[in-house]
N, CA, C and O atoms as CSV, one atom per row, in Angstrom:
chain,resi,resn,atom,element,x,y,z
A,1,UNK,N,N,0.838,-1.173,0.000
A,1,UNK,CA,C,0.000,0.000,0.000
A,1,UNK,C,C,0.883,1.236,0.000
A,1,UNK,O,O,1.868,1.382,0.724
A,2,UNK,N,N,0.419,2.122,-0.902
A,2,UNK,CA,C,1.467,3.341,-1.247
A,2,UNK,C,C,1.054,4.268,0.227
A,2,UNK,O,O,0.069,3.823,0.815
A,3,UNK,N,N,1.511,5.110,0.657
A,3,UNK,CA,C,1.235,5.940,1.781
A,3,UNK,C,C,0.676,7.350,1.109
A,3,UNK,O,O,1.121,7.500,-0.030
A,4,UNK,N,N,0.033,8.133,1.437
A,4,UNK,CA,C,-0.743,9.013,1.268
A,4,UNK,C,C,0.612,10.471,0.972
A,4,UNK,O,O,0.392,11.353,0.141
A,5,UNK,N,N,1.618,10.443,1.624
A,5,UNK,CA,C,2.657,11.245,1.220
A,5,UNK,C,C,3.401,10.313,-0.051
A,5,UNK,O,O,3.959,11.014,-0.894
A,6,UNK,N,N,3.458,9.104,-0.235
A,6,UNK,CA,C,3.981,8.960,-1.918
A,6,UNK,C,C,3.137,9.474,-3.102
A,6,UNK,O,O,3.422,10.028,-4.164
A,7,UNK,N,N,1.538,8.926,-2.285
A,7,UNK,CA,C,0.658,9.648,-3.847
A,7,UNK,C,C,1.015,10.898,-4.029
A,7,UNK,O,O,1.110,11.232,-5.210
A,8,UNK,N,N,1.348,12.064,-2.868
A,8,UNK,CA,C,1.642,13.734,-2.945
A,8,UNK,C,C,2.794,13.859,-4.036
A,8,UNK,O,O,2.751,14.485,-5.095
A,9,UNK,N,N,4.156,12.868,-3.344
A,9,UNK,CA,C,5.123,13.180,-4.134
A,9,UNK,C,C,5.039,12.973,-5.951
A,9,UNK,O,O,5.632,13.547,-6.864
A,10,UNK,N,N,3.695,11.537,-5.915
A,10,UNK,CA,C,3.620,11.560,-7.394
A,10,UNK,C,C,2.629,12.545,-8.144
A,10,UNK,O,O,2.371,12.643,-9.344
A,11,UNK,N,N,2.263,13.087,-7.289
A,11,UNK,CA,C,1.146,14.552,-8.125
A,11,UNK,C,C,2.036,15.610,-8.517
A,11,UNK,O,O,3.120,16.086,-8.180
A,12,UNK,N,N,0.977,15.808,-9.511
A,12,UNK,CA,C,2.135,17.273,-10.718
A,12,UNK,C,C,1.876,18.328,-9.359
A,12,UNK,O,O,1.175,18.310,-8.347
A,13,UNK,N,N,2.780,19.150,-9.920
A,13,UNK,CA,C,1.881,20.292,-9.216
A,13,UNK,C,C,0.953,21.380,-9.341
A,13,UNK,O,O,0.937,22.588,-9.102
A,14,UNK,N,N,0.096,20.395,-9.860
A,14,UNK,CA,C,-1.126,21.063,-9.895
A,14,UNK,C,C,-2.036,20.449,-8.754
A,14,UNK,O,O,-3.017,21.000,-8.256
A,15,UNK,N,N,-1.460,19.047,-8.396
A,15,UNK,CA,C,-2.533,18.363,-7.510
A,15,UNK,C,C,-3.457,17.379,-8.218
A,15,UNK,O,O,-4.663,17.244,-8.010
A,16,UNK,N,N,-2.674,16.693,-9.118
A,16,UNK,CA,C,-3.377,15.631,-9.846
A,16,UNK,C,C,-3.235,14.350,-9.240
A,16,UNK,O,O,-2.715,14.477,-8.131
A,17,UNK,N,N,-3.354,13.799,-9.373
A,17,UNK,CA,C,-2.971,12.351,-8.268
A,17,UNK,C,C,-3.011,11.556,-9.452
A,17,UNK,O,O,-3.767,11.706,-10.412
A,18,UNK,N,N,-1.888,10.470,-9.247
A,18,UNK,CA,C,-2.100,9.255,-10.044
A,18,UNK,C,C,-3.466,8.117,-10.026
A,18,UNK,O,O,-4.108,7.900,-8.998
A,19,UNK,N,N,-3.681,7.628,-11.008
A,19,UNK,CA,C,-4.856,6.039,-10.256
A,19,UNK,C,C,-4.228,5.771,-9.637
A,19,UNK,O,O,-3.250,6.520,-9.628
A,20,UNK,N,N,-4.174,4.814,-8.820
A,20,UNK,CA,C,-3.575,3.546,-8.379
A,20,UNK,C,C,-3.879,2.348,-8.699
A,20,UNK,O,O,-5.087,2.304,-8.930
A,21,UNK,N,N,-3.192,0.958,-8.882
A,21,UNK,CA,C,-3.333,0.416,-8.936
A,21,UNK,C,C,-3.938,-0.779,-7.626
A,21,UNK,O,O,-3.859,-0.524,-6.424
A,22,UNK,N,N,-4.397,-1.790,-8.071
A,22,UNK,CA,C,-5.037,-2.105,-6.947
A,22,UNK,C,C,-4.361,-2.973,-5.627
A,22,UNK,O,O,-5.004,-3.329,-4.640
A,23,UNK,N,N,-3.240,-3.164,-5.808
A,23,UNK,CA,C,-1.954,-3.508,-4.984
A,23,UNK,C,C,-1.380,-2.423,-3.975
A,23,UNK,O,O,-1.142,-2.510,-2.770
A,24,UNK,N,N,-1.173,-0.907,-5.268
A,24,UNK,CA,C,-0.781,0.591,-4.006
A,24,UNK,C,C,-1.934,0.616,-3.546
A,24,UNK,O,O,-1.878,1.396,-2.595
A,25,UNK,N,N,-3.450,0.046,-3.694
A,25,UNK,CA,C,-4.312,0.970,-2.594
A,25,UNK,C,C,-4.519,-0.050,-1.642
A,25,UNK,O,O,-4.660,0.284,-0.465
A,26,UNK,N,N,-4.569,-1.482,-2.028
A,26,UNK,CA,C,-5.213,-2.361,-0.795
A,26,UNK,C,C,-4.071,-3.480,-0.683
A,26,UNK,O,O,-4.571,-4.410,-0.051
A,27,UNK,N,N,-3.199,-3.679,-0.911
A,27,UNK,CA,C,-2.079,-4.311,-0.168
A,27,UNK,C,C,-1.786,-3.704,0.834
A,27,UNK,O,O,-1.161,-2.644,0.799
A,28,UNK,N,N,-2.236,-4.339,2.040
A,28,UNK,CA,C,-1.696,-3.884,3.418
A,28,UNK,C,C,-2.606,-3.102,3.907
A,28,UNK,O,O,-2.622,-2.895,5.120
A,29,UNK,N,N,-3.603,-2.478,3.003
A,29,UNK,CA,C,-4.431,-1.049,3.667
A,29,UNK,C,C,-5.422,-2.233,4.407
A,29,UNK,O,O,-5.917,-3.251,3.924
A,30,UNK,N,N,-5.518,-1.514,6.139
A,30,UNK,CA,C,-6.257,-2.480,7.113
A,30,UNK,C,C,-7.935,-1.490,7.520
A,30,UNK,O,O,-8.935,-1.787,8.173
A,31,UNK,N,N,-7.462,-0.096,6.631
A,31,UNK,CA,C,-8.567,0.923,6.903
A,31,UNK,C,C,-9.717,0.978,6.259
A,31,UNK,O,O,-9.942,1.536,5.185
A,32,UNK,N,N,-10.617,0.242,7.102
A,32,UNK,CA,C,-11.768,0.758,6.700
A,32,UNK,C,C,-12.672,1.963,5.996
A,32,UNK,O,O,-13.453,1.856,5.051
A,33,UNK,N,N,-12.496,2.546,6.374
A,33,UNK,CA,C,-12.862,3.803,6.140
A,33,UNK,C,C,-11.933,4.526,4.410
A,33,UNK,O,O,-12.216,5.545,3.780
A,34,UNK,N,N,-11.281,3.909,4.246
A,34,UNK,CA,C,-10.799,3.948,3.591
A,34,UNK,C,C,-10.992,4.717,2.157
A,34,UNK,O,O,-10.614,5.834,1.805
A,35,UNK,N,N,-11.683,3.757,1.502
A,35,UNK,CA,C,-13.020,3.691,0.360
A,35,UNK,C,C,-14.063,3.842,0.444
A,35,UNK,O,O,-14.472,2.702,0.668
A,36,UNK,N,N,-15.320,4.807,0.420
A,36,UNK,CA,C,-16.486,4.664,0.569
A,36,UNK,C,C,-16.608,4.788,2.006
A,36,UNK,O,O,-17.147,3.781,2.465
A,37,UNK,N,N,-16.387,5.425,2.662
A,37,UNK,CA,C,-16.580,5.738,4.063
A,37,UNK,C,C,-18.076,5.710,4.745
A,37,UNK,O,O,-18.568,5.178,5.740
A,38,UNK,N,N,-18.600,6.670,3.553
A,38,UNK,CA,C,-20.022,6.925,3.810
A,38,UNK,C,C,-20.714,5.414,3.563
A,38,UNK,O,O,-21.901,5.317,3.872
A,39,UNK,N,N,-20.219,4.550,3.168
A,39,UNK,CA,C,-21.277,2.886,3.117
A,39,UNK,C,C,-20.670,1.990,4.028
A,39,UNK,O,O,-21.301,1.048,4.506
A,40,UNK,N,N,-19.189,2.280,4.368
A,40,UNK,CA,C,-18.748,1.323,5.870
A,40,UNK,C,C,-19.797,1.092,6.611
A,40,UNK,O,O,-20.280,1.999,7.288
A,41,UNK,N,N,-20.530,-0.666,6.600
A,41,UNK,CA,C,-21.136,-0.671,8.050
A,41,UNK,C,C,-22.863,-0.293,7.525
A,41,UNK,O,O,-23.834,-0.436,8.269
A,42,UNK,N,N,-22.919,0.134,6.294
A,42,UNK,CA,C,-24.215,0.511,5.853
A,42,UNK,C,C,-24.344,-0.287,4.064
A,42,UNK,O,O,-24.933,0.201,3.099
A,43,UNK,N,N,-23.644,-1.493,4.115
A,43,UNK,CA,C,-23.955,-2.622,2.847
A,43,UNK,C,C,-22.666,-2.691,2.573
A,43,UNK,O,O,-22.192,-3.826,2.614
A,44,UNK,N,N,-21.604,-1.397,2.175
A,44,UNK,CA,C,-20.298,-1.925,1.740
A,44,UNK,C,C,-19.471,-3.043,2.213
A,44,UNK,O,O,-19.212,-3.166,3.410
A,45,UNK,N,N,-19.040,-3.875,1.307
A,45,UNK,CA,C,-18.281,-5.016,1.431
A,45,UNK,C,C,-16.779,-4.503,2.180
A,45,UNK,O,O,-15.892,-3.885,1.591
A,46,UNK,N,N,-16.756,-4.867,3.415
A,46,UNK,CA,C,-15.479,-5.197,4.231
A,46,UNK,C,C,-14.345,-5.064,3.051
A,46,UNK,O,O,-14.442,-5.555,1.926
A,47,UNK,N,N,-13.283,-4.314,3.544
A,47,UNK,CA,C,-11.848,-3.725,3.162
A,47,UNK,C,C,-11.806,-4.901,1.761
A,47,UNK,O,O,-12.165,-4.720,0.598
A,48,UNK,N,N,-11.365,-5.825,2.259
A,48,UNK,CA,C,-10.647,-7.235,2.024
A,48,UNK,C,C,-11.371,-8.248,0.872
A,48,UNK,O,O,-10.881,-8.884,-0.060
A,49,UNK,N,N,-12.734,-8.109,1.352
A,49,UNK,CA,C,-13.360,-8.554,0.174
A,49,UNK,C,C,-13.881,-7.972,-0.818
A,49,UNK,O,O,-14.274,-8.537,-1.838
A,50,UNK,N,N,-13.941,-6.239,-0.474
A,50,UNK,CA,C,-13.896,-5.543,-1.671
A,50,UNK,C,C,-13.064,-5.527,-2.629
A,50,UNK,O,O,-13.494,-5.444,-3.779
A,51,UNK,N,N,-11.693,-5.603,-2.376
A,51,UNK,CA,C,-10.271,-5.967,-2.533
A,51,UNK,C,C,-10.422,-7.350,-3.844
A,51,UNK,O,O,-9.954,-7.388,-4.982
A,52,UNK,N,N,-11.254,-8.346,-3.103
A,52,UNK,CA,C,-11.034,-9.590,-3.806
A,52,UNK,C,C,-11.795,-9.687,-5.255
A,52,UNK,O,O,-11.462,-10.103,-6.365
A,53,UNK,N,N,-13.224,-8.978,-4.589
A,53,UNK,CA,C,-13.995,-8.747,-5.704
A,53,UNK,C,C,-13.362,-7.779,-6.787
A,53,UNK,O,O,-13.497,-8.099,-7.968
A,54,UNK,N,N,-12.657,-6.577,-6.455
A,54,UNK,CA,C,-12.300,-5.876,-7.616
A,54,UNK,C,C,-11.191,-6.779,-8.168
A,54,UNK,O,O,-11.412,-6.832,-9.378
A,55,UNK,N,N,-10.329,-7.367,-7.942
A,55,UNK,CA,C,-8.871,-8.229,-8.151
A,55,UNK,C,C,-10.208,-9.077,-9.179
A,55,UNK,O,O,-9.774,-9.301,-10.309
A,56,UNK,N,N,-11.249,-9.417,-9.039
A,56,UNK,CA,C,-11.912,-11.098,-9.699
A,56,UNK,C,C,-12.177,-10.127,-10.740
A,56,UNK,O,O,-11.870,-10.588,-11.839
A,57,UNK,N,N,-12.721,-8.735,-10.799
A,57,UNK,CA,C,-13.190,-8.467,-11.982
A,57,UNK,C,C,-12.201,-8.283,-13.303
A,57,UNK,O,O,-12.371,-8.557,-14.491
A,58,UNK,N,N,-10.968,-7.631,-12.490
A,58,UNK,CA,C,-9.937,-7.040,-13.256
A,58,UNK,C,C,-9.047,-8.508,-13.907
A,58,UNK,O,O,-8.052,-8.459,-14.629
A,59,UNK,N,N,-9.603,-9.510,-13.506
A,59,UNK,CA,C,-8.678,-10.493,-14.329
A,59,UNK,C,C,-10.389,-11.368,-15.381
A,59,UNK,O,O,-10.485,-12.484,-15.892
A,60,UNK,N,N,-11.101,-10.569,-15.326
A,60,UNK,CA,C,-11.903,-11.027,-16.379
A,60,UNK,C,C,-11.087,-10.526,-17.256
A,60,UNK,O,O,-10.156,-9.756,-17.026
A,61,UNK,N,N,-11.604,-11.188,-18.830
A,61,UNK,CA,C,-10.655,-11.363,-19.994
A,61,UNK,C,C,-11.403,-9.976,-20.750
A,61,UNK,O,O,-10.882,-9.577,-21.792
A,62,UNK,N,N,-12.694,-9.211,-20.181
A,62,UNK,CA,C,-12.906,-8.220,-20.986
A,62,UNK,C,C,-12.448,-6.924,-20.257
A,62,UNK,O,O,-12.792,-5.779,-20.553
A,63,UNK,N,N,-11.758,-7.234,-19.429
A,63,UNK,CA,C,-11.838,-6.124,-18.644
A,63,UNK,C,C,-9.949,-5.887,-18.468
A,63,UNK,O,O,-9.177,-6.610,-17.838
A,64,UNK,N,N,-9.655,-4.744,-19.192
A,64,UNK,CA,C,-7.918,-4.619,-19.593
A,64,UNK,C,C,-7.473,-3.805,-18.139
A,64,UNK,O,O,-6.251,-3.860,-18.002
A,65,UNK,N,N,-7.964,-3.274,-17.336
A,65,UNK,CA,C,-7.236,-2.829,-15.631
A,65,UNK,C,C,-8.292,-2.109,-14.980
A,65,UNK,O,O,-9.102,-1.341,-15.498
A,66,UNK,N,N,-8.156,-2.537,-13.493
A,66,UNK,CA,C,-8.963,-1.487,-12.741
A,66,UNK,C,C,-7.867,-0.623,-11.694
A,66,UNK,O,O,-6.889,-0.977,-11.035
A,67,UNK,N,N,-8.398,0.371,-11.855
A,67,UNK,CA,C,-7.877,1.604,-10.743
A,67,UNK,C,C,-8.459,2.045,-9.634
A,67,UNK,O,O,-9.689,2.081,-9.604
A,68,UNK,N,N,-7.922,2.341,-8.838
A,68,UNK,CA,C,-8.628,3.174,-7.285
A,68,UNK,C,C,-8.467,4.678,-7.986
A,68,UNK,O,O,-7.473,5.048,-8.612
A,69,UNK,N,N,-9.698,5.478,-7.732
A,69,UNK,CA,C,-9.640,6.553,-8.046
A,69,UNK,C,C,-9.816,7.898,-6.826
A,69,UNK,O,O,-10.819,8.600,-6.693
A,70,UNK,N,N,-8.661,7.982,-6.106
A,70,UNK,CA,C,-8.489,9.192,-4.953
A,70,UNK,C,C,-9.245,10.434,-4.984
A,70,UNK,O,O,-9.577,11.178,-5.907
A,71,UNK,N,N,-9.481,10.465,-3.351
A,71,UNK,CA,C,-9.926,11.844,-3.275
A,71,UNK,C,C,-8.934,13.178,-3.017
A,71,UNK,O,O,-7.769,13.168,-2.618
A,72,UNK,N,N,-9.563,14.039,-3.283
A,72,UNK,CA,C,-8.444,15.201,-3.322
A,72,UNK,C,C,-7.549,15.125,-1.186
A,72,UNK,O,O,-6.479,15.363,-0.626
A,73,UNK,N,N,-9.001,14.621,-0.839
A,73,UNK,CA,C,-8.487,14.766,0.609
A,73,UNK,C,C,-7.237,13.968,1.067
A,73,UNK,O,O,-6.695,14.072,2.168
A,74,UNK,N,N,-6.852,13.124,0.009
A,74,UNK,CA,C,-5.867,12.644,-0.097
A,74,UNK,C,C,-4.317,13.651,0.097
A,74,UNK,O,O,-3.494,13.339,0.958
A,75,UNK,N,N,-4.104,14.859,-0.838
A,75,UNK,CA,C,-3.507,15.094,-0.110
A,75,UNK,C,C,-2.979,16.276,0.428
A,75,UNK,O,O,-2.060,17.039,0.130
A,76,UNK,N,N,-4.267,16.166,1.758
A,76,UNK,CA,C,-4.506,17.239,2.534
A,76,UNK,C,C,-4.494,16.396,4.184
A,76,UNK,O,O,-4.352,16.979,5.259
A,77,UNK,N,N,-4.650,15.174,4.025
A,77,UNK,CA,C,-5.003,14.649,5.452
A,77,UNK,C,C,-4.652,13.552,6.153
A,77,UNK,O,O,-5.038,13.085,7.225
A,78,UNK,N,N,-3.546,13.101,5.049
A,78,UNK,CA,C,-2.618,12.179,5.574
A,78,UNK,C,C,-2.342,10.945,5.654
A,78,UNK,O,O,-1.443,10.229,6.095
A,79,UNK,N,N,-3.998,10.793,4.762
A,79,UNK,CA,C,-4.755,9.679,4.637
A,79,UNK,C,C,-5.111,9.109,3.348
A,79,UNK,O,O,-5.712,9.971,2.707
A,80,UNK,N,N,-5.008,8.113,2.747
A,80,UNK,CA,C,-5.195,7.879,1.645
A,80,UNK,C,C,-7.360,7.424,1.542
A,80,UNK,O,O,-8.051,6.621,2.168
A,81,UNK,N,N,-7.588,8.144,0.762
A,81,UNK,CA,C,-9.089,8.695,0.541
A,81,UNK,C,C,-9.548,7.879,-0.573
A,81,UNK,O,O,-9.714,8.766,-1.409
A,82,UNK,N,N,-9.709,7.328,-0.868
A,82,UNK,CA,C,-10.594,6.224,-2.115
A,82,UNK,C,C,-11.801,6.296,-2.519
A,82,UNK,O,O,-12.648,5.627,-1.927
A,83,UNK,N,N,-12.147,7.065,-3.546
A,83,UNK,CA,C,-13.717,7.902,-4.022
A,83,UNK,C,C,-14.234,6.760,-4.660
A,83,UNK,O,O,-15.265,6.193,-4.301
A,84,UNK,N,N,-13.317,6.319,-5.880
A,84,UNK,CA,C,-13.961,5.215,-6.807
A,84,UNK,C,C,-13.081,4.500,-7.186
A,84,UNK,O,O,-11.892,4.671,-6.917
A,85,UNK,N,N,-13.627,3.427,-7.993
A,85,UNK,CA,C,-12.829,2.575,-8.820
A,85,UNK,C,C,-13.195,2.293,-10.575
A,85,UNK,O,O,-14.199,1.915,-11.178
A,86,UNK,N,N,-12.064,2.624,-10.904
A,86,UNK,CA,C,-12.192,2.805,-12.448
A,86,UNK,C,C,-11.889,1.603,-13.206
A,86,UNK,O,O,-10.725,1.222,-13.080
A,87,UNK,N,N,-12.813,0.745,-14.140
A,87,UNK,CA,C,-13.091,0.193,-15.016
A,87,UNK,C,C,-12.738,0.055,-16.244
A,87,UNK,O,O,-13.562,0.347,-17.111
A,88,UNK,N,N,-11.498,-0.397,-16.598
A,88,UNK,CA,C,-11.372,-0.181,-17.912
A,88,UNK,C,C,-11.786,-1.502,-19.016
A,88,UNK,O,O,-10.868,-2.187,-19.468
A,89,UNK,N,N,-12.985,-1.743,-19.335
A,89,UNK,CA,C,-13.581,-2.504,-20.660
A,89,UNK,C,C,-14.831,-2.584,-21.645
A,89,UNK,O,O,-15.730,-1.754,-21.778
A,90,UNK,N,N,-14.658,-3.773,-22.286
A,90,UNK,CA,C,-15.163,-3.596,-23.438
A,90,UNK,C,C,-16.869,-4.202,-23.009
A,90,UNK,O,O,-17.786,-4.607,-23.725
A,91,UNK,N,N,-16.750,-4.041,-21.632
A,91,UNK,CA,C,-18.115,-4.847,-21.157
A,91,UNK,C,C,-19.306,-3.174,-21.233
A,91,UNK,O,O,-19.080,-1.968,-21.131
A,92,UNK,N,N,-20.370,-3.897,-21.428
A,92,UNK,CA,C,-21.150,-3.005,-21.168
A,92,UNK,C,C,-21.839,-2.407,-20.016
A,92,UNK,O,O,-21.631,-3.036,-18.978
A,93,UNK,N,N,-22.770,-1.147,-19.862
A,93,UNK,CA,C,-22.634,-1.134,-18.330
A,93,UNK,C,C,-23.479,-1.933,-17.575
A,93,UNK,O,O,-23.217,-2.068,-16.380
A,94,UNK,N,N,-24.283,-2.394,-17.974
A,94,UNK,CA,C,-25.384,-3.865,-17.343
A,94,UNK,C,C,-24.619,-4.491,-17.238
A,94,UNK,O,O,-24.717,-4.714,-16.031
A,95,UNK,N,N,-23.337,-5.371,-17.747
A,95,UNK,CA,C,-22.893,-6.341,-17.132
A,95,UNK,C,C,-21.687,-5.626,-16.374
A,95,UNK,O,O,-20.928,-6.371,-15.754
A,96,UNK,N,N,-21.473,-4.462,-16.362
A,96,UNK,CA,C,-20.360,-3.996,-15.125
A,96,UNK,C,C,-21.378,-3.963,-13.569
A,96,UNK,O,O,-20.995,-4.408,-12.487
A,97,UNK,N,N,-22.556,-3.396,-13.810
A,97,UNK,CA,C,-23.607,-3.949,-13.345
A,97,UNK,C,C,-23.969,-4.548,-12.486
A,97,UNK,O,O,-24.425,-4.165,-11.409
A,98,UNK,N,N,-23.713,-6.114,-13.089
A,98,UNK,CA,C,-23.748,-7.231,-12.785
A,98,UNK,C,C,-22.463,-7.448,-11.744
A,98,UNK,O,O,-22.599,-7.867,-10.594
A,99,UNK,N,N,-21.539,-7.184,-12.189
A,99,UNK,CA,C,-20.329,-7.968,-11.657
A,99,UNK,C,C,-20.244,-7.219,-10.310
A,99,UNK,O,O,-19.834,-7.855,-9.340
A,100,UNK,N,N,-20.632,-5.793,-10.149
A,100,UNK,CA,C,-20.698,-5.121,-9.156
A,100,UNK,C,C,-21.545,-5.024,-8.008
A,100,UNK,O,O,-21.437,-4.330,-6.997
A,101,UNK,N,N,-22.332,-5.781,-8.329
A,101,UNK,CA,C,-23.890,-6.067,-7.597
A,101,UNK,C,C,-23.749,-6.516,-6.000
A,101,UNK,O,O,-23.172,-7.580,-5.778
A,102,UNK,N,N,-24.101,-5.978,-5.227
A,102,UNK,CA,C,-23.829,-6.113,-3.606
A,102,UNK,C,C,-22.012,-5.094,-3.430
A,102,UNK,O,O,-21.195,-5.609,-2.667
A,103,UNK,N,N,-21.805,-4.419,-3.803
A,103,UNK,CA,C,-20.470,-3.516,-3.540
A,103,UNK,C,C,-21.843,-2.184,-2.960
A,103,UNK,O,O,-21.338,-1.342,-2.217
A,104,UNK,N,N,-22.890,-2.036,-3.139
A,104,UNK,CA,C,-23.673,-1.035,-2.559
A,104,UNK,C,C,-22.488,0.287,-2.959
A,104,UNK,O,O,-21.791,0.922,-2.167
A,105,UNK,N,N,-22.563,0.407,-4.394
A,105,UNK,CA,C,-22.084,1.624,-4.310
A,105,UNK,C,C,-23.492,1.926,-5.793
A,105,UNK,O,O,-24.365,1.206,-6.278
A,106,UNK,N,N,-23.006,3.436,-6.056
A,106,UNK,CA,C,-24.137,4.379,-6.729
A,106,UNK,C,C,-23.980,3.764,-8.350
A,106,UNK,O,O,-24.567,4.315,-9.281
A,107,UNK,N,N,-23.117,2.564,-8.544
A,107,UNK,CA,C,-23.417,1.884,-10.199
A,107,UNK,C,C,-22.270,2.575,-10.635
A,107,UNK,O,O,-21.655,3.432,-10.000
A,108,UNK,N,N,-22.022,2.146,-11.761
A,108,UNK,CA,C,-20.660,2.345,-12.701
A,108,UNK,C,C,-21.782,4.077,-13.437
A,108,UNK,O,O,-22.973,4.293,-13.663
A,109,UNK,N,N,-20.400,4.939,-13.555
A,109,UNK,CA,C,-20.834,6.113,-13.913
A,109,UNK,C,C,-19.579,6.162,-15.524
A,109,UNK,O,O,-18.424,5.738,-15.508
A,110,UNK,N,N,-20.128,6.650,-16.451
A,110,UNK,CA,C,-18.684,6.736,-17.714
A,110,UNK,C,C,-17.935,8.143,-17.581
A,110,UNK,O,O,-18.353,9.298,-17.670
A,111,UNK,N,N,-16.551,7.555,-17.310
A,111,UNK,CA,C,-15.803,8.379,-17.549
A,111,UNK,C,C,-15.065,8.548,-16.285
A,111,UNK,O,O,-14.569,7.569,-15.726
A,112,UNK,N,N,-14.952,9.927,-15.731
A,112,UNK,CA,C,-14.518,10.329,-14.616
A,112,UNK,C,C,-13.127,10.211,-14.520
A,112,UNK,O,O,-12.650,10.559,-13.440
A,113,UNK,N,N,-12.250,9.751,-15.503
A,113,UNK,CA,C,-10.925,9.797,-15.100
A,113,UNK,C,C,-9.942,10.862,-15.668
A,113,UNK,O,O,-8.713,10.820,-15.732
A,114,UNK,N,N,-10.718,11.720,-16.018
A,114,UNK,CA,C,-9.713,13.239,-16.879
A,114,UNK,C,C,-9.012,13.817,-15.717
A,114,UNK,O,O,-7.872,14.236,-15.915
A,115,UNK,N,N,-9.693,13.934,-14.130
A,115,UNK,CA,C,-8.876,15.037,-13.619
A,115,UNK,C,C,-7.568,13.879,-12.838
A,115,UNK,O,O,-7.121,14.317,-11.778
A,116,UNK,N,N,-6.908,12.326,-13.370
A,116,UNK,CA,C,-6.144,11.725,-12.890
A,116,UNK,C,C,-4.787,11.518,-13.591
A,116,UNK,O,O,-4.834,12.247,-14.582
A,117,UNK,N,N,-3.956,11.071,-13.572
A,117,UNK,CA,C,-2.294,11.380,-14.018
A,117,UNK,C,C,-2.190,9.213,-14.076
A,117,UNK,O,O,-2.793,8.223,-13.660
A,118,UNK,N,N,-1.371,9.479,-14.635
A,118,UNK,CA,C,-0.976,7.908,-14.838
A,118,UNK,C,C,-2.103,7.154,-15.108
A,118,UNK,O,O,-2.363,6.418,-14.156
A,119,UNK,N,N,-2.924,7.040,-16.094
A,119,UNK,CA,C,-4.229,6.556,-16.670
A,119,UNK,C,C,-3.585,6.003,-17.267
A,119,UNK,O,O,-2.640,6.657,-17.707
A,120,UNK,N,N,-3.652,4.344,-17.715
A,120,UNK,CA,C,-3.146,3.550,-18.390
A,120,UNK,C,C,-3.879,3.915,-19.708
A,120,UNK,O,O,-4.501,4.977,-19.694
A,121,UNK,N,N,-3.888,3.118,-20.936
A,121,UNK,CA,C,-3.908,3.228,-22.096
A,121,UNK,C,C,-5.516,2.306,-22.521
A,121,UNK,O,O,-5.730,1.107,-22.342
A,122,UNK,N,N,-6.393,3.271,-23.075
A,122,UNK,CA,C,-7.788,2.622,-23.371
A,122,UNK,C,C,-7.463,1.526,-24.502
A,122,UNK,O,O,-6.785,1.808,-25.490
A,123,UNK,N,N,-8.053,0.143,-24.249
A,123,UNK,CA,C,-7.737,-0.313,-25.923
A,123,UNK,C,C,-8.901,0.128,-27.042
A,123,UNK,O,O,-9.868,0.832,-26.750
A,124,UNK,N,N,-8.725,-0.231,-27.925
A,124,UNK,CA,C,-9.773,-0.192,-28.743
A,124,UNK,C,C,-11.290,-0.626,-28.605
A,124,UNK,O,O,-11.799,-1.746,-28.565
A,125,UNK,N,N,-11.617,0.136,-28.569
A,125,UNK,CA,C,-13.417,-0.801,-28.284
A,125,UNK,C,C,-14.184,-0.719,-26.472
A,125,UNK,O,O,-15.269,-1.037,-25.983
A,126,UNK,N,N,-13.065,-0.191,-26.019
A,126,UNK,CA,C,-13.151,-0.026,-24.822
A,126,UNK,C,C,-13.490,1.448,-23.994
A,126,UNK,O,O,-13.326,2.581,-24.446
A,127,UNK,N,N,-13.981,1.089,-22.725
A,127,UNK,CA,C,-14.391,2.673,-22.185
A,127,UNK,C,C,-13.995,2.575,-20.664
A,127,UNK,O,O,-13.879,1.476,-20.122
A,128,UNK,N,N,-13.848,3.425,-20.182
A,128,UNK,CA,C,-13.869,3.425,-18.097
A,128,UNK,C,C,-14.856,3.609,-17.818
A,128,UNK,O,O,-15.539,4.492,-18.335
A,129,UNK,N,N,-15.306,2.726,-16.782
A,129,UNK,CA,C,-16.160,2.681,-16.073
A,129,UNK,C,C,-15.936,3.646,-14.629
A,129,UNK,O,O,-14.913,3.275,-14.054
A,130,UNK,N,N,-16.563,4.662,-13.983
A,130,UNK,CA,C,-16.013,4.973,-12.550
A,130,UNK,C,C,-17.310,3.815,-11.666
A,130,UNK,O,O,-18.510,3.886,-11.929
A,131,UNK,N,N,-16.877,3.088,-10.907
A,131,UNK,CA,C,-18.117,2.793,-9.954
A,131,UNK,C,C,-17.442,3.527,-8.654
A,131,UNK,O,O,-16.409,3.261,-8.040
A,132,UNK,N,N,-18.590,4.729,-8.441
A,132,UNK,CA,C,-18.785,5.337,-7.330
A,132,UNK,C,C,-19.901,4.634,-6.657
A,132,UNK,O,O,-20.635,3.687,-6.942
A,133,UNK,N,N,-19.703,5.746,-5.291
A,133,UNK,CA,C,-20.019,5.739,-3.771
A,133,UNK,C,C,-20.779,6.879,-3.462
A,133,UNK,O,O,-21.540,6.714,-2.508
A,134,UNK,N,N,-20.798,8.018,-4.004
A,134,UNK,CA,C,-21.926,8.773,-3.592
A,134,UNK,C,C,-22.765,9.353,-4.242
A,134,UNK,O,O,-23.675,9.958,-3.675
C-alpha cells in the first residue's frame, strides 16, 4: 500500500494524483474507512473482500485494468481517501452492473478519469467505467 505522502510526491503540481493500482491501494491497507466511508457498516463489502472482488473483476478477460480513483483529501489529510474505482472494458454497463452487484455503491458512472495522471492506455473498443459511492 502506497502511503498518502507517496501519492503527494507523485502529483504534478497542480494536484493531480495518479490512479492507483489495486496492490498501491489495498495491499496492506487495514482501513476501513478507507473507500467509501459513507457505506462502511451501511452494505459496503469489508476492506478485504472488496479488494477480492475488484482483483476477480480485473482479471476477467474483458476487462484490460482497474484503478482506485483518490480523493483530493488525499492530499490534505494524511490519509489515503478512495472515491472510486475505475473500469477499464469492453463490457457493457449492465454487465459492469452485474459484476458489481452487492459492492452497494451508486453503479458504474462513464468516464470520470480526466482530472487523474498515470491513466493507463484505453484499448480499442473499450471505455472506463467509474463505480462510485456517492
Amino acid at each position: 500500500m502506497l502511503t498518502a505522502s507517496q501519492v503527494v510526491d507523485r502529483a504534478d503540481t497542480y494536484g493531480v494524483m495518479p490512479l492507483l493500482t489495486l496492490a498501491e491501494f489495498f495491499d496492506g491497507n487495514e482501513q476501513e474507512q478507507s473507500i467509501a466511508p459513507n457505506q462502511w457498516g451501511y452494505g459496503r463489502p469489508p476492506l478485504a473482500e472488496l479488494a477480492e472482488a475488484a482483483r476477480g473483476v480485473e482479471a476477467m478477460p474483458e476487462v484490460a485494468w482497474v484503478r482506485v480513483q483518490l480523493h483530493s483529501e488525499t492530499l490534505t489529510s494524511g490519509e489515503l481517501a478512495g472515491e472510486a474505482l475505475a473500469v477499464c472494458t469492453t463490457a457493457t454497463e449492465s454487465e459492469v452492473e452485474r459484476w458489481i452487484a452487492g459492492w452497494e455503491s451508486g453503479g458504474p458512472v462513464a468516464g470520470l478519469v480526466d482530472t487523474y495522471a498515470e491513466v493507463p492506455g484505453v484499448p480499442p473498443g473499450a471505455r472506463i467505467w467509474s463505480v462510485v459511492w456517492d
